[in-house]
BADREN-455018 format. One line per 2 residues: number of its first residue (from 1); their letters; for each residue z, y, x of C-alpha. Coordinates in steps of 0.1 Angstrom, whole numbers, plus 5000, padded with zeros to 4 digits. Layout:
<sites>
NUM> A> Z/Y/X; ... $
</sites>
This chain:
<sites>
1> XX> 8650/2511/3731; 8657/2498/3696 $
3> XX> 8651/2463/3688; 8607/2457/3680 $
5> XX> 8599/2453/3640; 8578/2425/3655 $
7> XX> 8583/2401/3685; 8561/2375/3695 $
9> XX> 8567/2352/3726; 8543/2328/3739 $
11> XX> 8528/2320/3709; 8498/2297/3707 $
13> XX> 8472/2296/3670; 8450/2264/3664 $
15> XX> 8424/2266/3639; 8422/2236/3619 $
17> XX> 8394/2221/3639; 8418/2228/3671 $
19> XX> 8402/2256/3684; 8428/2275/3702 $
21> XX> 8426/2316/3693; 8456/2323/3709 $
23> XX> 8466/2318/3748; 8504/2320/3752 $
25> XX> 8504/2356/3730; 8535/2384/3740 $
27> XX> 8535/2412/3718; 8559/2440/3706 $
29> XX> 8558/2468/3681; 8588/2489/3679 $
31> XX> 8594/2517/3650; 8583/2553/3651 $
33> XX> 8555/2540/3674; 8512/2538/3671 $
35> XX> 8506/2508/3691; 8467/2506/3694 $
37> XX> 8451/2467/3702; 8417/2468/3722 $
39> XX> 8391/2442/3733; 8360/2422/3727 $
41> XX> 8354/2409/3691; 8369/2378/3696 $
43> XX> 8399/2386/3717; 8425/2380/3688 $
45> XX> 8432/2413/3677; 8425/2412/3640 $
47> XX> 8437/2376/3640; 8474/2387/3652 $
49> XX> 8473/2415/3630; 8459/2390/3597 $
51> XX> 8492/2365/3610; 8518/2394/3597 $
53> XX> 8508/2385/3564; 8507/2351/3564 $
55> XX> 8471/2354/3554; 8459/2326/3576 $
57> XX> 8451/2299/3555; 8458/2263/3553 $
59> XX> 8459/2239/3585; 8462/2268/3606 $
61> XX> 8489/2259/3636; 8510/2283/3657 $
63> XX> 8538/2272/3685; 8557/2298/3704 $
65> XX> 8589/2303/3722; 8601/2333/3697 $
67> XX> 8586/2349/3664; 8603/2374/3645 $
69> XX> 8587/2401/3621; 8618/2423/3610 $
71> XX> 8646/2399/3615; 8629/2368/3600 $
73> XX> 8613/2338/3616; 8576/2326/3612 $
75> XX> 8587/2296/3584; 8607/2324/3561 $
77> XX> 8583/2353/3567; 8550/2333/3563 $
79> XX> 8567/2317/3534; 8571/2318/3496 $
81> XX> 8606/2336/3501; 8591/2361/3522 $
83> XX> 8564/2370/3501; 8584/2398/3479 $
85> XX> 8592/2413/3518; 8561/2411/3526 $
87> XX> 8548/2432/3496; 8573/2459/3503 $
89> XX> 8572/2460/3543; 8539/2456/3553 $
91> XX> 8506/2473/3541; 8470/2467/3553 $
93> XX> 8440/2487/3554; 8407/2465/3564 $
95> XX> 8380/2471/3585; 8357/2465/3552 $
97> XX> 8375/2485/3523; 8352/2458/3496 $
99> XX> 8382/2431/3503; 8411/2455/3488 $
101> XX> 8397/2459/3456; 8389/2434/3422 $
103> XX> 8358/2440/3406; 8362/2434/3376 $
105> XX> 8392/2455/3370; 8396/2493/3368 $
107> XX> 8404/2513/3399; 8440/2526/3382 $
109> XX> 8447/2490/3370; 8449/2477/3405 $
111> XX> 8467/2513/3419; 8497/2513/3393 $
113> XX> 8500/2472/3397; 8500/2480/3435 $
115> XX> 8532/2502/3430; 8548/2485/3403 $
117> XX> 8542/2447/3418; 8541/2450/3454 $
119> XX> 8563/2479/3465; 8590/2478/3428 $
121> XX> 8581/2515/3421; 8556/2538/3405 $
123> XX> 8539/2569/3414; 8528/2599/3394 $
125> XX> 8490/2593/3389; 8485/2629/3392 $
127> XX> 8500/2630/3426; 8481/2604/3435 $
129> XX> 8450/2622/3425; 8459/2654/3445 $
131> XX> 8460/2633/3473; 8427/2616/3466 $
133> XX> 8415/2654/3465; 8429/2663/3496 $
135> XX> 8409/2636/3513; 8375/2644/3501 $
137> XX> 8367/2622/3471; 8348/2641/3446 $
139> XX> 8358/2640/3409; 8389/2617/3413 $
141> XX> 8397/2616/3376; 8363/2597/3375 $
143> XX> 8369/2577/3402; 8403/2569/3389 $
145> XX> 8386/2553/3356; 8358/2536/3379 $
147> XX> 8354/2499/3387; 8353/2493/3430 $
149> XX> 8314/2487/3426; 8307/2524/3412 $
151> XX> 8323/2538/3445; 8311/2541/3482 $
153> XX> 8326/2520/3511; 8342/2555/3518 $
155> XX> 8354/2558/3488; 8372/2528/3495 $
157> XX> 8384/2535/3525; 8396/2568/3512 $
159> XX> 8418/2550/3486; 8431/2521/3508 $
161> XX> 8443/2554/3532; 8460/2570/3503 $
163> XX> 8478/2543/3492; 8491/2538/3534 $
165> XX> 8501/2575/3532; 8518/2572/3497 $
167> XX> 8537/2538/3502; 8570/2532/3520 $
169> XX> 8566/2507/3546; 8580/2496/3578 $
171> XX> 8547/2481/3594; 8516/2499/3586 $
173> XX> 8482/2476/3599; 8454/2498/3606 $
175> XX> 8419/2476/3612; 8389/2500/3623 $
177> XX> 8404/2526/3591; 8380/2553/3599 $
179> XX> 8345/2533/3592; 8327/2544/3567 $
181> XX> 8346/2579/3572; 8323/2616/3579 $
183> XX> 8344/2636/3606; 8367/2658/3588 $
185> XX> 8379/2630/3565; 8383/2612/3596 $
187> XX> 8403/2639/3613; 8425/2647/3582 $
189> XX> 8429/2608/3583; 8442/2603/3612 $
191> XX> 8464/2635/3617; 8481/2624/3582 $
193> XX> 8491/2590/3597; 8505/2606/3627 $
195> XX> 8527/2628/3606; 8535/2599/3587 $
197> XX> 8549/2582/3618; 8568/2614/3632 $
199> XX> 8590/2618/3597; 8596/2582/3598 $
201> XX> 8607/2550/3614; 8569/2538/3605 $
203> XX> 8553/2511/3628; 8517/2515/3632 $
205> XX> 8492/2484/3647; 8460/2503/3651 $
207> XX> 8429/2482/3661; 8397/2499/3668 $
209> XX> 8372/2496/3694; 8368/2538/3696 $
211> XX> 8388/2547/3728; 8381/2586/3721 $
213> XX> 8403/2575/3684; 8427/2553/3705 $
215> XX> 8438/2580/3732; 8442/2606/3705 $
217> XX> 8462/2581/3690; 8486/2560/3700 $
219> XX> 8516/2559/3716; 8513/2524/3735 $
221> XX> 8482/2502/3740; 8477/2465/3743 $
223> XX> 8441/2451/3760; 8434/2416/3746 $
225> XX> 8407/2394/3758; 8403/2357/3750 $
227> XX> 8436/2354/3730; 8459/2369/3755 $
229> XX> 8473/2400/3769; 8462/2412/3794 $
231> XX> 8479/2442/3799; 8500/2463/3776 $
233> XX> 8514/2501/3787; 8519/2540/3770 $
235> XX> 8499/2566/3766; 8508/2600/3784 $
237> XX> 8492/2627/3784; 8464/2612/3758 $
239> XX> 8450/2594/3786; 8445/2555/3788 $
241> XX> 8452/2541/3822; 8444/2510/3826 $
243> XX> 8455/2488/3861; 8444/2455/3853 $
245> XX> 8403/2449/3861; 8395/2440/3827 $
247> XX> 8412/2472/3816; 8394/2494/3840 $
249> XX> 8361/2478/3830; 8366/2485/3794 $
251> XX> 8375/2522/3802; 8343/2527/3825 $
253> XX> 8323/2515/3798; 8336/2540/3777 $
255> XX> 8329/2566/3798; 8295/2556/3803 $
257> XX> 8287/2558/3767; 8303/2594/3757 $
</sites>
């Protein structure tokens, strides 16, 4: 197996007030894979995924045996001299779609200075469009011209999907990306990211609490609960098979409500 994009050993996060959100953490995500996080709200998920970015805010403290995000330690990626590797590596799309956007600035504004300042490149707006097309948003030209608060939540979504499938990254965050979406767009969705993962060396973190999503899905699952893992193992056969009693829990549960 290739070496992970991410490795995290034993890895312990204080809030400032010393609450501890992590329990001796071990996690891996390796290229060309969908690795889908479960658990309670609360487990940690989000939070690990929210660390990749450094996005945890001031008087935040971590210790760990090992922490490397594509060959650089915590200090250097979390860092001001990470930040321009950040912006080209890793890309985000948020449970809510509201916290991607400015609202006082245009839709295209924010698209084009996505390109140009985060990943160094541009795109052809009208490809752009097509795309937006594709995936079910209704007048895009309009929408291209709009501020955030003139579109839906699915709107939203919709964009902050287009700009996962049209960017070049090597660590792709995915955090509940189909709320807000009707089935077809959801479908389209997530068959798009798969093909995005098959043509390249693409590492997906896909959080959701759906299992029915998360089986169709991904290629490995970890189960969190508390801050740890619990358990983490593939998928065969689109079938999640849990062995830990947490794990098995979460799966009858699942069952019970289709």
């Amino acid at each position: 197996m290739s070496n992970p994009l991410v490795s995290i050993r034993s890895a312990n996060l204080f809030t400032p007030n010393g609450t501890r959100i992590w329990k001796d953490l071990n996690w891996d995500l390796f290229s060309s894979e969908i690795h889908a996080l479960i658990g309670e709200s609360g487990s940690g998920k989000t939070t690990l995924a929210y660390s990749l970015f450094g996005l945890l805010g001031e008087g935040w403290k971590y210790d760990f045996s090992h922490w490397d995000v594509l060959g650089h330690d915590l200090s250097y990626w979390s860092g001001p001299f990470g930040e321009e590797l950040r912006g080209r590596s890793i890309f985000l799309v948020p449970q809510n779609p509201n916290l991607a956007f400015h609202p006082y600035r245009k839709i295209k504004d924010q698209v084009i200075d996505f390109f140009r300042l985060g990943l160094r490149s541009s795109k052809d707006p009208r490809e752009i469009l097509e795309l937006w097309e594709e995936m079910g948003i209704t007048r895009p030209e309009e929408k291209w011209n709009s501020y955030a608060n003139g579109l839906s939540g699915g709107e939203k979504q919709r964009i902050c999907l287009s700009l996962a499938l049209l960017g070049d990254y090597r660590i792709l965050v995915l955090d509940e990306p189909t709320t807000g979406l009707d089935a077809n767009t959801e479908k389209w969705a997530l068959r798009a990211i798969r093909r995005k993962v098959e043509e390249s060396d693409l590492g997906v973190i896909f959080i959701s609490h759906d299992l029915r999503i998360v089986e169709s899905m991904a290629s490995r699952i970890t189960i969190m609960k508390e801050g740890s893992t619990i358990e983490s193992f593939p998928i065969k056969d689109r079938k999640i098979e849990p062995t830990t009693e947490y794990g098995k829990e979460l799966e009858k549960a699942r069952r019970f409500f289709l």
